[in-house]
C-alpha positions in Angstrom: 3.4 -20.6 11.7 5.5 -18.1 10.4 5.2 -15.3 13.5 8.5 -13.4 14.1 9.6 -13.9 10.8 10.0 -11.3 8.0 8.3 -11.1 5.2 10.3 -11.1 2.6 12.1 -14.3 4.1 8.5 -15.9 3.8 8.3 -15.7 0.6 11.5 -17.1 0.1 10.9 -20.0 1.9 7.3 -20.6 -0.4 9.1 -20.5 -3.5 12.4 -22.9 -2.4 10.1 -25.1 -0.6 7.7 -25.1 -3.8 10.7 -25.4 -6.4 12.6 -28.4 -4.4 9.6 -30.6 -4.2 8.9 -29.5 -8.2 12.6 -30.8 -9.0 12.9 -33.6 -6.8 9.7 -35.0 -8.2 10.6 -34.4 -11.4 14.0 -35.9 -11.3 12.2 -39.2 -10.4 10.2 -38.6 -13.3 13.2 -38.4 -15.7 14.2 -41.4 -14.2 11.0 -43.6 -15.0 10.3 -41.8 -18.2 13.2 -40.8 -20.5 13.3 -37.4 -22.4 13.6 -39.5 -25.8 9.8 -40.6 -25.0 8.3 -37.0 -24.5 10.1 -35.4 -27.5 7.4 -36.7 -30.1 4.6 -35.0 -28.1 5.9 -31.7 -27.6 3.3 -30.0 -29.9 0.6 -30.9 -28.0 1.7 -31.1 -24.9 2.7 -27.3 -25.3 -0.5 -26.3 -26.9 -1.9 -27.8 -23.4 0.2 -26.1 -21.0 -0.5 -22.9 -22.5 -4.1 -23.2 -21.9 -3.8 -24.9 -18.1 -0.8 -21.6 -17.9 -3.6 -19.4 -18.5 -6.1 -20.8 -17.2 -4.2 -21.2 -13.8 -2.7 -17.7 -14.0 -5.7 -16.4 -14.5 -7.1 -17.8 -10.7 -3.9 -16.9 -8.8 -3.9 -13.1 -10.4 -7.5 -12.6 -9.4 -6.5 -14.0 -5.6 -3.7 -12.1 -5.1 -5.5 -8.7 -6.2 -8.3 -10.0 -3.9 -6.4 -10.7 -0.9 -4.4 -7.7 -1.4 -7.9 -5.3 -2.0 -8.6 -6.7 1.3 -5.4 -6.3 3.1 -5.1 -2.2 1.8 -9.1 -2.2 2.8 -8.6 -3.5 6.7 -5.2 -1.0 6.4 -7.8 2.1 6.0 -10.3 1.1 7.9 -7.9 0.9 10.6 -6.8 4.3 10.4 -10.1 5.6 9.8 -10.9 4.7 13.2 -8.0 7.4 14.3 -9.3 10.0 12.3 -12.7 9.9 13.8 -10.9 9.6 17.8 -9.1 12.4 16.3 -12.2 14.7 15.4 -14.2 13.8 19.2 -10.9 14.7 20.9 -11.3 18.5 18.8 -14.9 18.6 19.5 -14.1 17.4 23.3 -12.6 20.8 23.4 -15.5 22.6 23.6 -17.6 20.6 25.7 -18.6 21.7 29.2 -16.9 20.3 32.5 -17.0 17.4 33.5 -18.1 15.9 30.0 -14.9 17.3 28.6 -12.2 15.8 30.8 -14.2 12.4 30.9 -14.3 12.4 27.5 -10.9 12.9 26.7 -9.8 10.0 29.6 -12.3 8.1 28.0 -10.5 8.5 24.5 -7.2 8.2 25.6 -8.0 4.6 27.2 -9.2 3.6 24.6 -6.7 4.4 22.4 -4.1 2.7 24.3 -6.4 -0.3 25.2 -6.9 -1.2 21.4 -3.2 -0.2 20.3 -1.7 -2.1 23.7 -4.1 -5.0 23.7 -6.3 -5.6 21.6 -4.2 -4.9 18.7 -1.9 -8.4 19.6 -5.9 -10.0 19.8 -6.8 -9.7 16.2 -4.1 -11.6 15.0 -6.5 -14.3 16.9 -9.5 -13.4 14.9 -10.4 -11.6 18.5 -12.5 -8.5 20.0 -11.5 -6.4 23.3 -14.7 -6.5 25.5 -13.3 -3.8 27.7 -12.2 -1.3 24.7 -15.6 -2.0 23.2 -17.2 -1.0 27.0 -14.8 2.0 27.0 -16.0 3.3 24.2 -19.6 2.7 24.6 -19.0 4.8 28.5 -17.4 7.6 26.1 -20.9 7.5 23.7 -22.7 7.7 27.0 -20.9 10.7 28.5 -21.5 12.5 25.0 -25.1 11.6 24.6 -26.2 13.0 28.4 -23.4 16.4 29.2 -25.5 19.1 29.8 -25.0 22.7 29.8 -22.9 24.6 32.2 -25.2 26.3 34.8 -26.8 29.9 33.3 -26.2 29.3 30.1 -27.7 31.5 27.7 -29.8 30.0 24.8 -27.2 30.6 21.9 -24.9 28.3 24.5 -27.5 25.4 24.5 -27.8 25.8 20.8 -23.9 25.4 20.5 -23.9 23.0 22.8 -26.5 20.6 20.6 -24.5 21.2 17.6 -21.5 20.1 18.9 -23.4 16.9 20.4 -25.0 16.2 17.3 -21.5 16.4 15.6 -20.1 14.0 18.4 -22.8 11.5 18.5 -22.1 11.0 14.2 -18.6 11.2 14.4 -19.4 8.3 17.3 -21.2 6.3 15.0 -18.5 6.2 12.2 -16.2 5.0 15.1 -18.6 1.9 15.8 -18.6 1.3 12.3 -15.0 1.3 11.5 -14.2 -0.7 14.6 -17.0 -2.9 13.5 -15.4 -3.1 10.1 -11.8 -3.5 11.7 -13.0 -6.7 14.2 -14.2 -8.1 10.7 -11.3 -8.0 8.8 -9.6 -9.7 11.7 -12.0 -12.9 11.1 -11.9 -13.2 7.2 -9.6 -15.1 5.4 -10.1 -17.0 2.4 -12.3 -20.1 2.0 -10.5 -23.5 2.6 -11.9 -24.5 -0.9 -10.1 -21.6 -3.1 -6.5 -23.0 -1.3 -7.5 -26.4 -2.5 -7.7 -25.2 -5.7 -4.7 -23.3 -5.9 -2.7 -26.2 -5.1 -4.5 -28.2 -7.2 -3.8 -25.9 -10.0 -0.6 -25.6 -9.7 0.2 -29.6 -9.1 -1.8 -29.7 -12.8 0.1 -27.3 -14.1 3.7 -28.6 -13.2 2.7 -32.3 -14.1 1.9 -31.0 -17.6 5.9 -29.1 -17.5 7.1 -32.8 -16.4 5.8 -33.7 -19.9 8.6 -31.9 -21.7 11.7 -33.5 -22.5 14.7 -31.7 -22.5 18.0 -33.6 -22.8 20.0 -31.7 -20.8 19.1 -32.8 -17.1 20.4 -30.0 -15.1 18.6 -27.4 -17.8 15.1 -28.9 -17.4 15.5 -29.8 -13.8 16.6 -26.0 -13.3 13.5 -24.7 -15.9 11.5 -26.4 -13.5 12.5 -25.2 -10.1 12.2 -21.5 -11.5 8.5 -22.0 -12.5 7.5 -23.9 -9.0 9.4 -20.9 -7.5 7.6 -18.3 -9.3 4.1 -20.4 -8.2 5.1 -21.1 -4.5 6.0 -16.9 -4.6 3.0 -16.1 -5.5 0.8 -19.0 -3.4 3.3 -17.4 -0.6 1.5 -13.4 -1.2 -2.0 -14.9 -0.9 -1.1 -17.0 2.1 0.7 -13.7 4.0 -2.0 -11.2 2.9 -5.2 -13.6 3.7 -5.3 -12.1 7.2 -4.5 -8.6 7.9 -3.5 -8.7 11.4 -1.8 -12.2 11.2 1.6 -13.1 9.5 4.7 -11.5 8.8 2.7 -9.3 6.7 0.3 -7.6 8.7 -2.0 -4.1 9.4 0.2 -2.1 11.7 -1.0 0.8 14.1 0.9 3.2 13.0 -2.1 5.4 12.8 -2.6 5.0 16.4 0.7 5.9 17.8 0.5 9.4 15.7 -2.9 9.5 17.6 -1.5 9.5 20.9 1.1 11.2 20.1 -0.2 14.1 18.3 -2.7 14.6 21.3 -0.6 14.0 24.0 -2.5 11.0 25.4 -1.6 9.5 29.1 -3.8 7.0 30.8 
């Protein structure tokens, strides 16, 4: 919905949408039911809203540090991913021809296939077949070089080492991509947006309850507190999927990876 845009502009648009529904709503309500009327009730109506405040506030911290644990999680699994592309591209260094140049091509399109393409996919909650497949060839080509013709045994033993090195470094890959494609599909359960909403229509019908003769005062109290709610509704909303939104995972990581090894494809 809100693709293109930044976010900062986002969030505006949460907490003006939020506070001129609160303040046309609540003009009506001054309308039906006059100030004078509320004024006796004050004392318990404030002891109330303190406690729905709380309660409510309370629910939307504990979302917003969840969404945004998860947002700075997907953000370093992300770049873990480069590290370990990083350390086979070193390793690939010492392998044996043709393992090392295939290896390296291998890398490299894989780099640019999941930065290029598959990158725009995840915003969709959707995997790259073909970087997945390019990857797997790379596995394969590690798992079966052999040694260059006459080696000597201390060259075999190298060799091994450096495989064994490879093939972990490959698993941590799978698993961080693994990771990566699943952060792409989580978001938040339709039930806990329900009952922010909720929470926060309960909350502003117990601020309607005050009476405050001066219209434009109250009208304007109430606008700042819907904007403050609609802000932070706004954070969760942005930061519920990582690769979706104005506020996204970027790949920065992966341009310094291709350009700190001089990829081509």
């Amino acid at each position: 919905m809100f693709d293109g845009l930044p976010g900062w502009l986002v969030l505006v648009i949460f907490s003006l949408v939020s506070a001129g529904v609160a303040v046309a709503l609540h003009a009506v309500f001054r309308r039906l039911v006059p100030p004078e009327d509320l004024l006796p009730h004050h004392d318990v109506a404030g002891f109330l809203v303190s406690i729905v405040g709380v309660l409510y506030a309370v629910v939307l911290g504990f979302l917003v540090i969840n969404v945004w644990a998860s947002f700075d999680l997907a953000q370093r699994n992300a770049d873990a991913e480069t590290n370990d592309l990083s350390t086979i591209l070193h390793l690939a260094k010492a392998f044996p021809e043709p393992a090392r140049s295939q290896t390296q091509r291998l890398i490299a399109r894989y780099a640019f296939e999941v930065r290029d393409r598959e990158w725009p996919m995840l915003s969709h909650g959707e995997e790259d077949t073909q970087a997945r497949a390019i990857m797997f060839d790379a596995f394969n080509v590690v798992a079966t070089m052999q040694p260059a013709q006459k080696a000597s045994p201390a060259e075999d033993l190298q060799l091994a080492s450096l495989r064994d090195a490879a093939l972990s470094t490959f698993r941590d890959l799978t698993a961080h991509r693994r990771e990566r494609v699943l952060d792409a599909e989580s978001h938040l359960a339709a039930p806990l947006y329900f009952a922010l909403i909720a929470g926060a229509v309960i909350l502003m019908a117990f601020v309607f309850l005050f009476g405050v003769k001066n219209r434009v005062l109250q009208l304007a109290m109430t606008g700042l507190v819907a904007a403050m709610i609609g802000l932070q509704i706004g954070v969760v909303y942005e930061l519920d999927r990582p690769f979706w939104g104005a506020l996204q995972v970027q790949p920065h990581a992966w341009d310094v990876l291709i350009r700190d090894n001089h990829l081509r494809v």
